[in-house]
C-alpha positions as CSV (number, residue, x, y, z in Angstrom):
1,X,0.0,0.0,0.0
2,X,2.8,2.5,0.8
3,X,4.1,1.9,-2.6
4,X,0.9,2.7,-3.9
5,X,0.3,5.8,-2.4
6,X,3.8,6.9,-3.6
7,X,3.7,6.1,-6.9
8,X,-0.1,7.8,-7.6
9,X,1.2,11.6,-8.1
10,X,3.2,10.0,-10.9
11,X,0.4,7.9,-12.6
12,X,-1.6,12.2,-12.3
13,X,1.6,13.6,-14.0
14,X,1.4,10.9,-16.9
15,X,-2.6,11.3,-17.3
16,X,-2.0,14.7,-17.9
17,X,1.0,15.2,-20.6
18,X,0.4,11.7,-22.2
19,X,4.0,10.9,-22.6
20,X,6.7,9.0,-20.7
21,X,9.0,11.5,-21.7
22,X,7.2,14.4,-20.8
23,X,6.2,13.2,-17.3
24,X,9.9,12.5,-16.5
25,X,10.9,16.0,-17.6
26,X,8.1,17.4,-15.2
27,X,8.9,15.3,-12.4
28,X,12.7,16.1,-13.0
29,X,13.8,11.9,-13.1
30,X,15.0,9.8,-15.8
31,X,12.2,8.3,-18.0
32,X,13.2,4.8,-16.8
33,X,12.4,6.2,-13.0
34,X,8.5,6.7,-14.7
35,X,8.4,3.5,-16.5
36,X,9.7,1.8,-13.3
37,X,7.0,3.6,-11.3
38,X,4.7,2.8,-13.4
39,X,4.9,-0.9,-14.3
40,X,5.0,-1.2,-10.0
41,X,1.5,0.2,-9.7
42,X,0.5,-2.4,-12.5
43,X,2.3,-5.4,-10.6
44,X,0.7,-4.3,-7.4
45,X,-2.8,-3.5,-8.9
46,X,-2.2,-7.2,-11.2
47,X,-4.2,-4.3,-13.7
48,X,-2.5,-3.3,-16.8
49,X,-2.7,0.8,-16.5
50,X,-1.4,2.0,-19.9
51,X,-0.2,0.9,-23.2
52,X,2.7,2.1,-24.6
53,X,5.3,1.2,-27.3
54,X,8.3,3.1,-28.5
55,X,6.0,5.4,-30.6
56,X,3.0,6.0,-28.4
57,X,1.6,6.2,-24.5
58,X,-1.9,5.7,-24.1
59,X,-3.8,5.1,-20.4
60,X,-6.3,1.9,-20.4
61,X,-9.9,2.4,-19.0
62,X,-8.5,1.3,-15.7
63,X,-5.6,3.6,-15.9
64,X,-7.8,7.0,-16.3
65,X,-9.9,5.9,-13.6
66,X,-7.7,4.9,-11.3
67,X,-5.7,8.5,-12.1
68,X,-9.3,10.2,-11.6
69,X,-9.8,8.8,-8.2
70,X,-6.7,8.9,-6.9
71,X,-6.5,12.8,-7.2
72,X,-9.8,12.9,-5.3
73,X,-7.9,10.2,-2.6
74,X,-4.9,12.4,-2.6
75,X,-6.4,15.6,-2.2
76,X,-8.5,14.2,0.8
77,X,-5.3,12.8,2.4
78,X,-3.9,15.9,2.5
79,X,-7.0,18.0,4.2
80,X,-6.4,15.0,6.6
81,X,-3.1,15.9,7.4
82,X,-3.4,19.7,7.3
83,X,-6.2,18.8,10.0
84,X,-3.8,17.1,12.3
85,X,-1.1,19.7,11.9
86,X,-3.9,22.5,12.9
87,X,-5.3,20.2,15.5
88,X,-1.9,20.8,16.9
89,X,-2.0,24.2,16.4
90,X,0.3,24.8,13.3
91,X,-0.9,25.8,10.2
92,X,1.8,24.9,7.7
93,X,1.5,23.1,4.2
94,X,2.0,23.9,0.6
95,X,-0.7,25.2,-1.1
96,X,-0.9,25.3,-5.2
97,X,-2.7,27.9,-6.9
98,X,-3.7,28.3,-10.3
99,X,-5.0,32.0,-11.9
100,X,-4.7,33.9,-15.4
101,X,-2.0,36.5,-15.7
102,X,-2.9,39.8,-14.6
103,X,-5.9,38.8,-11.8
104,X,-3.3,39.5,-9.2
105,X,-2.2,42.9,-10.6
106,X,0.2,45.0,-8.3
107,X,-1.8,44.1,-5.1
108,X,-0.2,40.7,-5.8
109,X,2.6,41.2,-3.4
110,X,0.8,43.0,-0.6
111,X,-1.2,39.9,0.0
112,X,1.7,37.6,0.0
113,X,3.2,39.6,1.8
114,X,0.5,39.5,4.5
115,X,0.6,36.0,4.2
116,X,4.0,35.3,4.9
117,X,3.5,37.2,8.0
118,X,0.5,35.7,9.3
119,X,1.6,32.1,8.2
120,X,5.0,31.8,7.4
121,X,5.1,27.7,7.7
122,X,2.5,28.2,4.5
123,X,4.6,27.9,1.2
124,X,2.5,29.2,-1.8
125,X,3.2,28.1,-5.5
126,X,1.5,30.2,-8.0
127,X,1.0,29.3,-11.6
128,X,-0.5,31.5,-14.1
129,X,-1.7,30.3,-16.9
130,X,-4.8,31.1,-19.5
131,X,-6.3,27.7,-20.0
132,X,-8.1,26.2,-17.2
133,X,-6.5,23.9,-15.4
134,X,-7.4,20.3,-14.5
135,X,-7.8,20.2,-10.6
136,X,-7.4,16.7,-10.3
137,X,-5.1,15.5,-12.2
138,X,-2.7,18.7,-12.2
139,X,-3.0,18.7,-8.1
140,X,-4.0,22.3,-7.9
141,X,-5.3,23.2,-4.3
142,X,-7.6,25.9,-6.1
143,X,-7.8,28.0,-9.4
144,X,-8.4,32.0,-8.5
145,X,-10.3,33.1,-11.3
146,X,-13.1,35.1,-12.2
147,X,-15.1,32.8,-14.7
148,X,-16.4,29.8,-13.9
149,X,-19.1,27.9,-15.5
150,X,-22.0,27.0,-13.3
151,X,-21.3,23.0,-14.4
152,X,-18.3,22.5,-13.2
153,X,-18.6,20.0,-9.8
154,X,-16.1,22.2,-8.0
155,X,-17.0,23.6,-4.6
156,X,-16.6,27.9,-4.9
157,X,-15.7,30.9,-2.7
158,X,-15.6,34.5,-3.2
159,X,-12.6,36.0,-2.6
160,X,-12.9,39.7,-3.8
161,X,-14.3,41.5,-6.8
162,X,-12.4,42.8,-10.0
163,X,-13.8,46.6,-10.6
164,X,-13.2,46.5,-14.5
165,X,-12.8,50.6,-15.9
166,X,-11.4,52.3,-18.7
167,X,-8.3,54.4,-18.4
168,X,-6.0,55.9,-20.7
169,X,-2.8,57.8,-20.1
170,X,-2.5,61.7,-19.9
171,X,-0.3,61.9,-22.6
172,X,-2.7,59.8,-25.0
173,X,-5.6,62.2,-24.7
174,X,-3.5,65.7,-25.0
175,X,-4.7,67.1,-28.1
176,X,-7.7,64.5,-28.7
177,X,-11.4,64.3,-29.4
178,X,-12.9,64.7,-25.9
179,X,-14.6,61.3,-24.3
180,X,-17.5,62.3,-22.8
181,X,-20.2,59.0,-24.3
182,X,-19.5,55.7,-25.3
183,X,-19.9,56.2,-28.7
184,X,-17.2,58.9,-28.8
185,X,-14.7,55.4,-28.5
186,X,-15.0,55.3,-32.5
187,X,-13.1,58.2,-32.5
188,X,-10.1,56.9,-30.3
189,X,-7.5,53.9,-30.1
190,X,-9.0,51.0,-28.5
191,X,-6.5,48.2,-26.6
192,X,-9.1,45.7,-25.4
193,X,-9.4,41.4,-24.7
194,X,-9.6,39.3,-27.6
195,X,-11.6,40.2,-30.6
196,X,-14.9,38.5,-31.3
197,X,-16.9,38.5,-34.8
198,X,-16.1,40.4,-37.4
199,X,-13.2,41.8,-35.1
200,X,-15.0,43.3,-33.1
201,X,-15.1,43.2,-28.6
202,X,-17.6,44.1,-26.4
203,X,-17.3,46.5,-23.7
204,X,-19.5,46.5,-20.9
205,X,-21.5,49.5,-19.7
206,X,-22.7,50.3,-16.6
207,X,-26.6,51.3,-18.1
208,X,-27.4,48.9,-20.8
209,X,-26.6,46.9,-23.3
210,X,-22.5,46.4,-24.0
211,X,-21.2,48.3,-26.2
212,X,-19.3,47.1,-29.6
213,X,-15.5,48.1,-29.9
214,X,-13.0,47.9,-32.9
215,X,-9.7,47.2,-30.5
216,X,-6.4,48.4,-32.6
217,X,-4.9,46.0,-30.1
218,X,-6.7,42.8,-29.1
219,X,-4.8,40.6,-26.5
220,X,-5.5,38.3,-23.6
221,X,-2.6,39.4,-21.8
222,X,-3.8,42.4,-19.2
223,X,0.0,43.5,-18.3
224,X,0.2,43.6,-21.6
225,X,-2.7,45.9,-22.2
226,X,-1.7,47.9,-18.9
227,X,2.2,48.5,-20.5
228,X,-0.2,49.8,-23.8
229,X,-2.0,52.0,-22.2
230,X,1.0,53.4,-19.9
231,X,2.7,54.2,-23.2
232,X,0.2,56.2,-24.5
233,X,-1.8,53.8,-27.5
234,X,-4.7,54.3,-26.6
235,X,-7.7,53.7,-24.3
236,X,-7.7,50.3,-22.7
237,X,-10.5,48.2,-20.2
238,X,-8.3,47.1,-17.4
239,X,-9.0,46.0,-14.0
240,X,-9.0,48.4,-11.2
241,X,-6.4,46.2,-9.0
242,X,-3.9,46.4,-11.6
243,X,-3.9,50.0,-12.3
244,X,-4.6,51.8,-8.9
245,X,-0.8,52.8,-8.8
246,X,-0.9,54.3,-12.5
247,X,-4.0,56.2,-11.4
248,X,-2.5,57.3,-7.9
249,X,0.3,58.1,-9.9
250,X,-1.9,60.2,-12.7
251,X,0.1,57.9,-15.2
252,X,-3.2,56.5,-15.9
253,X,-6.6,58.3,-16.0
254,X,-10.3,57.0,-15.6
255,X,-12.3,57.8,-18.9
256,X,-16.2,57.5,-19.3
257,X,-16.6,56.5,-15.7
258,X,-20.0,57.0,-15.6
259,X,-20.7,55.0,-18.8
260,X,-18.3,52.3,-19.1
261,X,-17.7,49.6,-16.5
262,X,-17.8,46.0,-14.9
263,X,-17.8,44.2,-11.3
264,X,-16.6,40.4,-11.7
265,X,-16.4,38.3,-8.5
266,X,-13.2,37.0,-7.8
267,X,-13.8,33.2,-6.8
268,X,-11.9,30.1,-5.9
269,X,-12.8,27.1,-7.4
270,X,-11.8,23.9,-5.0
271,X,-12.5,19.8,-4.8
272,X,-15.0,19.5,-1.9
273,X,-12.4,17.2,-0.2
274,X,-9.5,20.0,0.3
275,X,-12.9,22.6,1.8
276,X,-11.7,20.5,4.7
277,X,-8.2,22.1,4.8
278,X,-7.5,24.4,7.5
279,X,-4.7,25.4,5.9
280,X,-6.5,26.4,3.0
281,X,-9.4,27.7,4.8
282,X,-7.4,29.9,6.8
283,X,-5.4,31.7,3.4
284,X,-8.7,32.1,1.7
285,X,-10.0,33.9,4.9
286,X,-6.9,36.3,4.9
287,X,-7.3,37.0,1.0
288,X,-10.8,37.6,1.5
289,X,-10.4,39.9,4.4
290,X,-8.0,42.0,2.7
291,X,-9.7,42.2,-0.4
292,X,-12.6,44.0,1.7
293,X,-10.5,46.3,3.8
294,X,-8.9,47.3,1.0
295,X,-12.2,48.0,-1.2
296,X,-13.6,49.5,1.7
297,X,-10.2,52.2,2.0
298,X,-10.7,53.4,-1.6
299,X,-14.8,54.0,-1.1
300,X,-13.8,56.1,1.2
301,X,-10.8,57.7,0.7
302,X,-11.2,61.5,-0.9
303,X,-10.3,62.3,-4.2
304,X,-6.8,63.4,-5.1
305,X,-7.2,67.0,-6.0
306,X,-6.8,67.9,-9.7
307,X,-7.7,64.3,-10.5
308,X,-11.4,64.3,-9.7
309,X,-12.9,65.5,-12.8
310,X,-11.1,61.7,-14.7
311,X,-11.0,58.9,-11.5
312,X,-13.7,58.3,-9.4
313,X,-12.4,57.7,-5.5
């Protein structure tokens, strides 16, 4: 049984990349070390888990479910043992998070930060990554994100909200046709999320219906967009967290504030066998705590003077 156990997080690495090769590389071993591993849980199981030749790697029936449940065994054996550590008052582990780039933003470090000082036996591996990730078989403790599909069987908490606006540097609209209603955007440089049909991307508006953009500049990649927008190319939709610097700073300006604008919940999605975690628990509670003091410090902090008339406090 103990060999069992220690060879499962290998069978999860292989059910994910397919390859013999590829798992080694992950796992940093030789490709015989996987093999070896492998035929083991076979000979133990008496179940043949995969077939595989010199060309090709393929997981039987019994392989992909026994690399399904294991996850789900594995992830409950470790809520098991962050219990015990917390039952004996320490909150240590290694949590493993998942989140697209640019959720995080510049706030990023302030909450590890405040992490690290409230649980410094916690390490934290983060991840970015734009595909959604496979919490099973990838061993993810959670994926921080801010879509997430009402059918997926994963357990959810909020953690924040993302405060979506459009800004635009100072230098961008010197000289420029004044924005004063969405439809004035046809006029200006748009830097924007990924284009939709016919090229075109929806903006959403805080009365109404969204609103249909032509981006000059269509990416995925919101440090991407916020670098843009810094350099003066135009007006871009970016989330509050990752520009309140650049708008303390006056590097970036709010435009159309009272007509262009989003609110997103920022959400954990977890297996419901790690919601037994106190480890994990306790990190969400922190995140979420300072996601509301912090909201709660800009609603009512006063306006910069000379900036009122572009960001909103």
């Amino acid at each position: 049984m103990d060999a069992l156990l220690a060879n499962l997080p290998t069978l999860l690495v292989l059910a994910r990349t397919g390859s013999l090769t590829a798992a080694a590389a992950e796992l940093g071993v030789p490709r015989s070390t996987v093999s070896r591993r492998l035929a083991r849980l076979e000979h133990d199981l008496d179940v043949v888990l995969a077939e595989r030749n010199t060309r090709t790697f393929t997981l039987t029936g019994a392989g992909r479910r026994l690399a399904a449940e294991a996850g789900v065994l594995l992830a409950s054996l470790q809520s098991i043992s962050d219990s015990v550590r917390a039952d004996a008052g320490q909150i240590r582990g290694r949590l493993r998070f998942a989140m697209p780039a640019g959720l995080g933003g510049a706030s990023i470090g302030h909450v590890l930060g405040r992490l690290q000082r409230q649980y410094p036996a916690v390490e934290i591996e983060i991840v970015v990554t734009e595909r959604r990730p496979n919490l099973v078989e990838e061993r993810f403790d959670a994926i921080i994100t801010t879509e997430a599909p009402p059918e997926l069987p994963w357990m959810r908490r909020k953690l924040g909200e993302a405060h979506f606006i459009a800004v635009a540097s100072p230098a961008y609209l010197a000289g420029r046709s004044p924005l004063t209603k969405p439809q004035d955007l046809a006029e200006h440089v748009v830097l924007s999320g990924p284009r939709g049909v016919e090229g075109l991307t929806t903006w959403p508006q805080l009365r109404g219906a969204s609103l249909l953009v032509r981006p000059w500049l269509a990416t995925n990649d919101l440090p991407l967009l916020r670098l843009t927008a810094l350099e003066g190319l135009g007006v871009a939709l970016l989330p509050m967290h990752l520009v309140f610097q650049d708008l303390a700073a006056n590097t970036l300006v709010r435009v159309l504030p009272d007509d262009i604008g989003a609110t997103l919940e920022i959400i954990a999605l977890f297996l419901p066998e790690r919601a037994r975690s106190p480890v994990l628990r306790a990190v969400f509670t922190d995140i979420a705590r300072y996601n509301a003091e912090r909201s709660t410090a800009r609603l009512t902090a006063p306006p910069r003077r000379g900036a009122a008339r572009r960001e909103t406090p």
